[in-house]
N, CA, C and O of each residue as an XYZ file, in Angstrom:
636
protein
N     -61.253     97.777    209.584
C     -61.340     96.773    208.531
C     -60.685     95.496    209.036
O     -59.560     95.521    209.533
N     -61.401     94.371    208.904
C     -60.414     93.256    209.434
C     -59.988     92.298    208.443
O     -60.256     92.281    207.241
N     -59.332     91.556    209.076
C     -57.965     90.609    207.935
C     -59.025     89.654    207.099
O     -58.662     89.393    205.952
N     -60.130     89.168    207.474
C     -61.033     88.721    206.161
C     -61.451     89.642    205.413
O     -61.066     89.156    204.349
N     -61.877     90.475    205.161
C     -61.972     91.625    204.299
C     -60.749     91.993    203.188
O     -60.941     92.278    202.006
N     -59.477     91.915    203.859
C     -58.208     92.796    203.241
C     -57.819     91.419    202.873
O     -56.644     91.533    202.522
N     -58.195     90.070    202.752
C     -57.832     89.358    202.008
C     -58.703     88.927    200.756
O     -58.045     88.304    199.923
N     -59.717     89.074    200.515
C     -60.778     89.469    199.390
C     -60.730     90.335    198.530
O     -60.966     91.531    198.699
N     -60.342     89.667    197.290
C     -60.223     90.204    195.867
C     -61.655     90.807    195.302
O     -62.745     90.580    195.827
N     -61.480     91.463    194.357
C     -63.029     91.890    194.133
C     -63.768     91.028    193.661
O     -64.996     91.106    193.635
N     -62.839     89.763    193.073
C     -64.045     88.696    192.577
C     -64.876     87.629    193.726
O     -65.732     86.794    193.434
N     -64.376     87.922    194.990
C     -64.533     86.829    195.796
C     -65.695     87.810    196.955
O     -66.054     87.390    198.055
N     -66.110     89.152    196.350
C     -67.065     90.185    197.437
C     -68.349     89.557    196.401
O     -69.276     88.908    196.888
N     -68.250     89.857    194.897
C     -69.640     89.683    194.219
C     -70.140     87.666    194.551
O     -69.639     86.578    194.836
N     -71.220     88.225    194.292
C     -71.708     86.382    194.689
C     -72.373     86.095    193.926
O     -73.494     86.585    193.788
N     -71.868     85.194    193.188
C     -72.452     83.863    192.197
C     -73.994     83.589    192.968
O     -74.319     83.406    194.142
N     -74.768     83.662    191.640
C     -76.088     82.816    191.733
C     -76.339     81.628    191.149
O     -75.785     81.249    190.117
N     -77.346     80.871    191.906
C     -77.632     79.712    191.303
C     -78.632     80.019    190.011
O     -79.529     80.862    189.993
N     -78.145     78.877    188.643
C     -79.398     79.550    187.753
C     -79.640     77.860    187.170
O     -78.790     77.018    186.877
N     -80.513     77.813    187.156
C     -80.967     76.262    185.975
C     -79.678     75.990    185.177
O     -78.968     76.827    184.620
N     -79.500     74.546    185.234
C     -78.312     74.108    184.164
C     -78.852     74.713    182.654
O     -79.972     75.218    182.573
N     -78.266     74.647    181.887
C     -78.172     74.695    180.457
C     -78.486     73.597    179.799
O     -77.594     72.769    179.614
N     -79.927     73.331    179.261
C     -80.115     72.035    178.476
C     -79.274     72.095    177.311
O     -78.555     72.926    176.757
N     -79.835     70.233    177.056
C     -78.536     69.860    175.974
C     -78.888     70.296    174.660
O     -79.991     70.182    174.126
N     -77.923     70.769    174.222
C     -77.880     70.627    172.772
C     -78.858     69.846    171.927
O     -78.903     68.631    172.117
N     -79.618     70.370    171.051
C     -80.604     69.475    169.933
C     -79.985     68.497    169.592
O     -80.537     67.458    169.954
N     -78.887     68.336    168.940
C     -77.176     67.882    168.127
C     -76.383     68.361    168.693
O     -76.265     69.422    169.306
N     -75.381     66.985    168.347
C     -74.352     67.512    168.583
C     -73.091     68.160    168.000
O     -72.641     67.970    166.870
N     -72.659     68.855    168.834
C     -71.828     70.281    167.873
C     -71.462     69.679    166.465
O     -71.932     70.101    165.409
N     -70.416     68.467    166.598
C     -70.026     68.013    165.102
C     -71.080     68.237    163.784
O     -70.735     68.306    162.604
N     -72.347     68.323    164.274
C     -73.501     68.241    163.324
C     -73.982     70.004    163.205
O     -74.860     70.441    162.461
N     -73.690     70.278    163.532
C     -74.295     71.933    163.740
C     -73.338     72.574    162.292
O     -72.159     72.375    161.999
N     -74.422     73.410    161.578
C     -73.477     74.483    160.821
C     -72.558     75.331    161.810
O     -72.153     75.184    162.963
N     -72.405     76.422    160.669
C     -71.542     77.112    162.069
C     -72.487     78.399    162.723
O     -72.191     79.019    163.745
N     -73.708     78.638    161.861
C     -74.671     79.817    162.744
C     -74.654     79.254    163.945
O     -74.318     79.668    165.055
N     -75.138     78.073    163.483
C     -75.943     77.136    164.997
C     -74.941     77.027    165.994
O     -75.288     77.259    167.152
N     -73.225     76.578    165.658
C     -72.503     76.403    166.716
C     -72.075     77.911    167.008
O     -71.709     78.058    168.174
N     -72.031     79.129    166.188
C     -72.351     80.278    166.882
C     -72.995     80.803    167.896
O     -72.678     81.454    168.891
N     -74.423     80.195    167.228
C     -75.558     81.141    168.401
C     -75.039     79.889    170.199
O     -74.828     80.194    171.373
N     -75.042     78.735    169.550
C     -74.982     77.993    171.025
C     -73.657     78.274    171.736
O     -73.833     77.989    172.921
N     -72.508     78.672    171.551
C     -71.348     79.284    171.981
C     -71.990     80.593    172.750
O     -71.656     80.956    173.878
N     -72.887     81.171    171.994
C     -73.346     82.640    172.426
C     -73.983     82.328    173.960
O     -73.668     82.700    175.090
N     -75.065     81.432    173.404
C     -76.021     80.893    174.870
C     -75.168     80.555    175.675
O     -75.366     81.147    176.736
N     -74.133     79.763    175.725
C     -73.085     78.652    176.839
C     -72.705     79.991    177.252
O     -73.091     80.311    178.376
N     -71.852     81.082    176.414
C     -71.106     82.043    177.203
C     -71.894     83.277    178.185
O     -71.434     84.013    179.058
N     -73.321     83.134    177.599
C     -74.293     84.242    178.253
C     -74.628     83.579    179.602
O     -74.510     84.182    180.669
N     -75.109     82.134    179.485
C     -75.334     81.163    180.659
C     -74.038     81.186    182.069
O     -74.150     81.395    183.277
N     -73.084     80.925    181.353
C     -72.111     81.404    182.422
C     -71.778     82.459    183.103
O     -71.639     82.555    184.323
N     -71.657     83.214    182.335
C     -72.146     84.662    182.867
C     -72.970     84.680    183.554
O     -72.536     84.987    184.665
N     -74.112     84.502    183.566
C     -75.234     84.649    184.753
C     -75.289     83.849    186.217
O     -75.839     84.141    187.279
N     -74.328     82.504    185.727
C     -74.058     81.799    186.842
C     -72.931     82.271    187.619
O     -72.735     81.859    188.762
N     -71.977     83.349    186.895
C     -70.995     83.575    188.004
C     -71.384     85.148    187.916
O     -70.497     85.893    187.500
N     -72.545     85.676    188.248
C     -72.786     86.916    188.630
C     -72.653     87.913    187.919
O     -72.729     89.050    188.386
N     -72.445     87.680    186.751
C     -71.804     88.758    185.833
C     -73.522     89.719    185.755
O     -74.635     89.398    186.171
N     -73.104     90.763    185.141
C     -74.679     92.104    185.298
C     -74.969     92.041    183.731
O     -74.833     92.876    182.837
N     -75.365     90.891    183.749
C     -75.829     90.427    182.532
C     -76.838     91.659    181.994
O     -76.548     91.978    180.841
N     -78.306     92.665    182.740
C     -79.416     93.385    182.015
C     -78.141     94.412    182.229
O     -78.676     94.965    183.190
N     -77.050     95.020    182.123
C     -76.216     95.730    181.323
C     -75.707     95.592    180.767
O     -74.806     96.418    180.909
N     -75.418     94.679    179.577
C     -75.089     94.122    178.430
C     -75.501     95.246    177.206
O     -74.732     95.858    176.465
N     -76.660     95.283    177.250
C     -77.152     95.967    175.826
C     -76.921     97.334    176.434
O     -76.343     98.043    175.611
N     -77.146     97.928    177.506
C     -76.480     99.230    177.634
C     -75.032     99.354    177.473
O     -74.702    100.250    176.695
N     -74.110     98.704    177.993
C     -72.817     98.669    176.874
C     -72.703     98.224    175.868
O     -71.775     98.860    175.368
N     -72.940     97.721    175.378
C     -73.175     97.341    173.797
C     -73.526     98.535    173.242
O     -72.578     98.979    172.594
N     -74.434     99.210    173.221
C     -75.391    100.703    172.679
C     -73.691    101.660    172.915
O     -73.262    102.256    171.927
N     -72.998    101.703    174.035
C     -72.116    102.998    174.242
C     -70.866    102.566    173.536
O     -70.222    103.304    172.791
N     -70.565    101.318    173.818
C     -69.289    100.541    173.293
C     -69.080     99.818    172.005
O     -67.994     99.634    171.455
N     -70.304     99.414    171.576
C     -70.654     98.643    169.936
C     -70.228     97.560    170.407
O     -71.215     96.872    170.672
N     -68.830     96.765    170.783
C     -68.511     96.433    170.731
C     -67.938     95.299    172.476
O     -67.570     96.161    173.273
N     -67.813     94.121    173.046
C     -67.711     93.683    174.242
C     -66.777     92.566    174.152
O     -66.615     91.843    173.169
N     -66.111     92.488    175.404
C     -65.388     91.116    175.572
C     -65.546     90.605    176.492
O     -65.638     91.335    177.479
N     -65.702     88.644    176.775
C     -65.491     88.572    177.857
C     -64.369     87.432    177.948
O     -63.938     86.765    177.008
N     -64.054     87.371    179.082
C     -62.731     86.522    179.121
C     -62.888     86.018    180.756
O     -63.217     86.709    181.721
N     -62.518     84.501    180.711
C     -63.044     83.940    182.026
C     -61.835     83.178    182.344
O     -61.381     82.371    181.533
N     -61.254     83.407    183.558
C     -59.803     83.196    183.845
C     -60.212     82.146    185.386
O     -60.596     82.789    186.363
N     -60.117     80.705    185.518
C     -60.562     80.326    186.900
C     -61.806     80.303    186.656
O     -62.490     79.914    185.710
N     -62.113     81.034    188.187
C     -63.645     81.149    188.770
C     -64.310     82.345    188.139
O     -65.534     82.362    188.008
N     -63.429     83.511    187.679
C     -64.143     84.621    187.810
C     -63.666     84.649    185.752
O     -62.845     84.114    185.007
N     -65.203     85.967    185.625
C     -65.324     86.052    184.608
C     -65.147     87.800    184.434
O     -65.754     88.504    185.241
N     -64.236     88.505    183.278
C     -64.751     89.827    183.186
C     -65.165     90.490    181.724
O     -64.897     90.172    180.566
N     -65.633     91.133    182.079
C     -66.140     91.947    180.936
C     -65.402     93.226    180.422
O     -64.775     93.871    181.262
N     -65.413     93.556    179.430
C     -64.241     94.539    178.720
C     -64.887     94.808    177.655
O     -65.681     94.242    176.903
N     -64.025     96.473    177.819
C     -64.608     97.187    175.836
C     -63.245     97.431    175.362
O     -62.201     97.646    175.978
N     -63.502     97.349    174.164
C     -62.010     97.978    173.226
C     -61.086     99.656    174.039
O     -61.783    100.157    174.921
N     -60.388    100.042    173.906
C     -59.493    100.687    174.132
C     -59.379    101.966    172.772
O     -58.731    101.840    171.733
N     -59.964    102.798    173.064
C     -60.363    103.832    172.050
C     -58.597    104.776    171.849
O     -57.806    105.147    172.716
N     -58.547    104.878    170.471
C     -57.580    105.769    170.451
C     -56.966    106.613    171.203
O     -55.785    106.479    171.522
N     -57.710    107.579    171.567
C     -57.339    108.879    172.525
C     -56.752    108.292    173.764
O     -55.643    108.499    174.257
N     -57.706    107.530    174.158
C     -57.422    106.584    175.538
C     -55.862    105.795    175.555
O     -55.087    105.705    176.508
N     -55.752    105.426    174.582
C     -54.152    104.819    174.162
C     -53.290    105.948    174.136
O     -52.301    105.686    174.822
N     -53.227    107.086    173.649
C     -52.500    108.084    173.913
C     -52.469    108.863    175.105
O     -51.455    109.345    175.610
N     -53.585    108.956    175.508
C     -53.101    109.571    177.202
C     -52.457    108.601    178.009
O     -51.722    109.162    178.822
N     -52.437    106.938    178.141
C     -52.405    106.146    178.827
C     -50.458    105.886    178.487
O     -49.528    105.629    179.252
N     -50.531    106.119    176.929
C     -48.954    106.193    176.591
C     -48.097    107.317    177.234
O     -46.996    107.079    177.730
N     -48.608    108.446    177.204
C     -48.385    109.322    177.603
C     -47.644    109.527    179.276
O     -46.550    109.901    179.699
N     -49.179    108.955    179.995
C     -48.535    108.795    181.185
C     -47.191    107.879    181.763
O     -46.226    107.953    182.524
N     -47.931    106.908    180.747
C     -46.570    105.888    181.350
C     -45.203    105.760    180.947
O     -44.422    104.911    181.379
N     -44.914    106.766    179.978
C     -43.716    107.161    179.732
C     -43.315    108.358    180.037
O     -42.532    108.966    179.307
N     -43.795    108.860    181.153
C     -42.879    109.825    182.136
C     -42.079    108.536    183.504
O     -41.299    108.774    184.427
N     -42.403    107.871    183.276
C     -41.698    106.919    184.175
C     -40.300    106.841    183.586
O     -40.362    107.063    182.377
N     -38.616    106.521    184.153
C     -37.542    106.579    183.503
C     -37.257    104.911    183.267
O     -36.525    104.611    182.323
N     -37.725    104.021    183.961
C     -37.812    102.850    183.862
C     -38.592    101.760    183.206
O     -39.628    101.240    183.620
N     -37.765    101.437    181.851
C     -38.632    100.602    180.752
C     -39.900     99.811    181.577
O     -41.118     99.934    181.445
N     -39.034     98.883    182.549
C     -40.520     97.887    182.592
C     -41.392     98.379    183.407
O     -42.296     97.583    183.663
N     -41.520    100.062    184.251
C     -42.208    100.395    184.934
C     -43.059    100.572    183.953
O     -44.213    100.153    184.046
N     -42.433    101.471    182.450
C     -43.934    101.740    181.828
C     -44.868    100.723    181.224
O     -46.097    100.759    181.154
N     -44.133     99.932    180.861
C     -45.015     98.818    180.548
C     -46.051     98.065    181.071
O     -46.993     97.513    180.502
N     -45.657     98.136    182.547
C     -46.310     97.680    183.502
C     -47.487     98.601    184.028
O     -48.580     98.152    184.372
N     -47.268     99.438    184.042
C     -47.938    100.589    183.975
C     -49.483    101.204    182.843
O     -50.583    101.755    182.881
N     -48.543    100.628    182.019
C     -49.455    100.583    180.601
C     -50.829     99.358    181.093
O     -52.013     99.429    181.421
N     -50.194     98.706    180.969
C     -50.895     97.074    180.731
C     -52.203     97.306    182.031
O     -53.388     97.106    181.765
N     -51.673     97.801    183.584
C     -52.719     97.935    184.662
C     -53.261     99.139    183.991
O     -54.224     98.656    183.396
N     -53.249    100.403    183.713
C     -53.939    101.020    183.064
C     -54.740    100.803    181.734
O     -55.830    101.370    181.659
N     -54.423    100.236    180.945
C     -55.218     99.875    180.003
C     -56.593     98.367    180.648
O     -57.752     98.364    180.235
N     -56.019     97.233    181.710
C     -56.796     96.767    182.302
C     -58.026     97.746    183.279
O     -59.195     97.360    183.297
N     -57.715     98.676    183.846
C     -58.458     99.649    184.654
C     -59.082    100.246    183.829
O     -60.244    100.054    184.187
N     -59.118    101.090    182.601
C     -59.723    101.799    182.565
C     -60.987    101.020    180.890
O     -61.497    101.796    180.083
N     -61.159     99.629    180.818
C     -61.541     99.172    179.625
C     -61.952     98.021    180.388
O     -62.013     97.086    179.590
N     -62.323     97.559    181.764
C     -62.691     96.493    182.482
C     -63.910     97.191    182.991
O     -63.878     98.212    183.678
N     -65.187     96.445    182.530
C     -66.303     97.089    182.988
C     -66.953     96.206    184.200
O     -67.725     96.788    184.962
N     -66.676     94.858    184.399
C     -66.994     93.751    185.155
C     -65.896     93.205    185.730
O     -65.097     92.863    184.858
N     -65.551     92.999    186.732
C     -66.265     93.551    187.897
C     -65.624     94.753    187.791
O     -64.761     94.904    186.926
N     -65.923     95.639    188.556
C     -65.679     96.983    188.656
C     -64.250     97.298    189.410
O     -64.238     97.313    190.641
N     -63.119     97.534    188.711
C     -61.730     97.293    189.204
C     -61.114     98.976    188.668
O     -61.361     99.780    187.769
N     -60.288     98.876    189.723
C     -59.633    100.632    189.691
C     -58.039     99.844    189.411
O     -58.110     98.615    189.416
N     -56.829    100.355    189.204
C     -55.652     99.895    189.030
C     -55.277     99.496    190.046
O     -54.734     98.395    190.139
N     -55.507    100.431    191.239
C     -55.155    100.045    192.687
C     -55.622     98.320    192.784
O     -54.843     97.489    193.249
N     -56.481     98.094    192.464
C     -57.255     96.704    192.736
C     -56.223     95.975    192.126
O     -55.559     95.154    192.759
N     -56.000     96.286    190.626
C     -55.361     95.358    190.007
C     -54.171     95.612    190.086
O     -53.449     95.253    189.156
N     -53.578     96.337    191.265
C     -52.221     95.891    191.478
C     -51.727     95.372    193.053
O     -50.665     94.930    193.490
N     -52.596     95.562    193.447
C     -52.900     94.613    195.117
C     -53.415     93.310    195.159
O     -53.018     92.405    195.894
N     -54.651     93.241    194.031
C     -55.677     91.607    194.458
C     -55.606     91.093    193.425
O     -55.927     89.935    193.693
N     -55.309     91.157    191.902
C     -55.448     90.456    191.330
C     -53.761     89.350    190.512
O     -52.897     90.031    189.959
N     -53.639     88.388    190.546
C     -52.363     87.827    190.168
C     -52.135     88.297    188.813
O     -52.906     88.352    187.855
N     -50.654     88.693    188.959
C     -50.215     89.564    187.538
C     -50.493     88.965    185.829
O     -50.585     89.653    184.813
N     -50.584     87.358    185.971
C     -51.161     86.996    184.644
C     -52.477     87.374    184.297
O     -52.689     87.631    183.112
N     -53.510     87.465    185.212
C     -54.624     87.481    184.927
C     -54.799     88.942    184.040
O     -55.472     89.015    183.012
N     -53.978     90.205    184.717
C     -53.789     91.374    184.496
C     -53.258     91.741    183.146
O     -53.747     92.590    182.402
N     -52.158     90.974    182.906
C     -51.441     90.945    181.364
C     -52.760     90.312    180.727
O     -53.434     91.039    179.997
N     -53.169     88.990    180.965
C     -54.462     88.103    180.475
C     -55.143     89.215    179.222
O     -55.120     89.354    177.999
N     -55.878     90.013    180.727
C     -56.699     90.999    180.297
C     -56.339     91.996    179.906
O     -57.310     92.644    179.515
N     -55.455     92.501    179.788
C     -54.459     94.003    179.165
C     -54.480     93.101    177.593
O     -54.543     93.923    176.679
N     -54.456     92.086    177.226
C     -54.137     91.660    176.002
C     -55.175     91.383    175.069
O     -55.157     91.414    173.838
N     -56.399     91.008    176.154
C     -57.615     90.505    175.438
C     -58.136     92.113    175.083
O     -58.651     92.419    174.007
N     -57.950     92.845    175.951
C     -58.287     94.497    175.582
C     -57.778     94.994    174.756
O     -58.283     96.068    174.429
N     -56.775     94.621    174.118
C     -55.741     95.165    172.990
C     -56.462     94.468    172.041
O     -57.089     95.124    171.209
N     -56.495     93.182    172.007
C     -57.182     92.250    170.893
C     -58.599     92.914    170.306
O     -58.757     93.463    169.215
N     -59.415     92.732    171.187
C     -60.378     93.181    170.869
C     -60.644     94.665    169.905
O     -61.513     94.929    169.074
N     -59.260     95.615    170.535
C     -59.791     97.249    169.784
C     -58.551     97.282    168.906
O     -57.860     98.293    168.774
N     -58.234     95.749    168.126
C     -58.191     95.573    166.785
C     -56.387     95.450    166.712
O     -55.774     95.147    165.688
N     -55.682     95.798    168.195
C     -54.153     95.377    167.705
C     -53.636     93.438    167.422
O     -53.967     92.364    167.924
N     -52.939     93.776    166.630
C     -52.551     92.439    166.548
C     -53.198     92.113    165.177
O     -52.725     91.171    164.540
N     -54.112     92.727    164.733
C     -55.280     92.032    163.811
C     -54.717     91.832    162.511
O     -53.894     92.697    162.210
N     -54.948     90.814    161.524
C     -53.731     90.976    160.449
C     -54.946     91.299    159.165
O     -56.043     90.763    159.008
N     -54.441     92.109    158.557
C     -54.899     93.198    157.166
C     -55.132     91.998    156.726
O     -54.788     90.963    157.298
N     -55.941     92.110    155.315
C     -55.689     91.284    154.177
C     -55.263     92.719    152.708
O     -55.740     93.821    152.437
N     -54.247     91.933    152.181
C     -53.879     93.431    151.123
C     -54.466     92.815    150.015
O     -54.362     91.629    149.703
N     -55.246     93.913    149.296
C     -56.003     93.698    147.650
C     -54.792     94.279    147.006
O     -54.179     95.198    147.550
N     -54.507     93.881    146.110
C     -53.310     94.500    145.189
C     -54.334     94.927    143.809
O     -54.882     93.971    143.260
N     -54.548     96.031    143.359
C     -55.165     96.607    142.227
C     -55.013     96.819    141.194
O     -55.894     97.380    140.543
């Protein structure tokens, strides 16, 4: 293996395609309800995606297994993520508190919950604890939490 190789992150092996710019807007956003500045947020974020390589015709096959998708674009590179299913939070707690050292488990937690709920690019923990810079990692350990609903604030009906 040589030293260009072992300095290549996994985002810097996949390769960006060229795709047609994104025409303009009918209106502009200020004028748009909010479907309209919905759906065009939708297009801008699908468009990018395709320009930085993302596996855009597997979209609706995760969508169908996951219901549910995130993406989050940090820099150059963009990834894709599903929520963090119950069970999955308990084995992942589990493990990382056989560690005796608070911030090992935490740390621990956060690359495991990034590894195993990162569907784009295709990253093992090992990856994300060798190539990728540790914010990006928390980044995405958080947007993965977000998404499978922690943080989310109730609204209470009082009856």
């Amino acid at each position: 293996m040589s030293d260009e190789t072992l300095d290549k992150g996994p985002m810097e092996e996949e390769k960006k395609t060229a795709i047609a710019p994104l025409p303009e807007p009918d209106k502009p956003y200020e004028d748009m309800n909010p479907e309209e500045l919905i759906a065009r947020m939708k297009l801008e974020r699908m468009h990018t995606m395709k320009t930085m390589g993302a596996p855009v015709d597997k979209l609706d096959e995760w969508k169908s297994t996951f219901k549910r998708l995130g993406t989050l674009l940090i820099g150059d590179d963009i990834f894709i993520y599903r929520p963090l299913k119950r069970i999955e939070k308990r084995v992942l707690t589990k493990k990382s508190l056989a560690h005796q050292e608070i911030w090992r488990r935490d740390l621990d937690f956060t690359e495991e919950v990034a590894g195993t709920c990162t569907l784009h690019p295709e990253v093992t923990v090992l990856n994300l604890r060798n190539e990728l810079p540790d914010g990006v990692v928390e980044e995405l350990a958080n947007a993965i939490m977000s998404l499978s609903g922690h943080g989310a604030s109730a609204t209470i009906v009082e009856l």
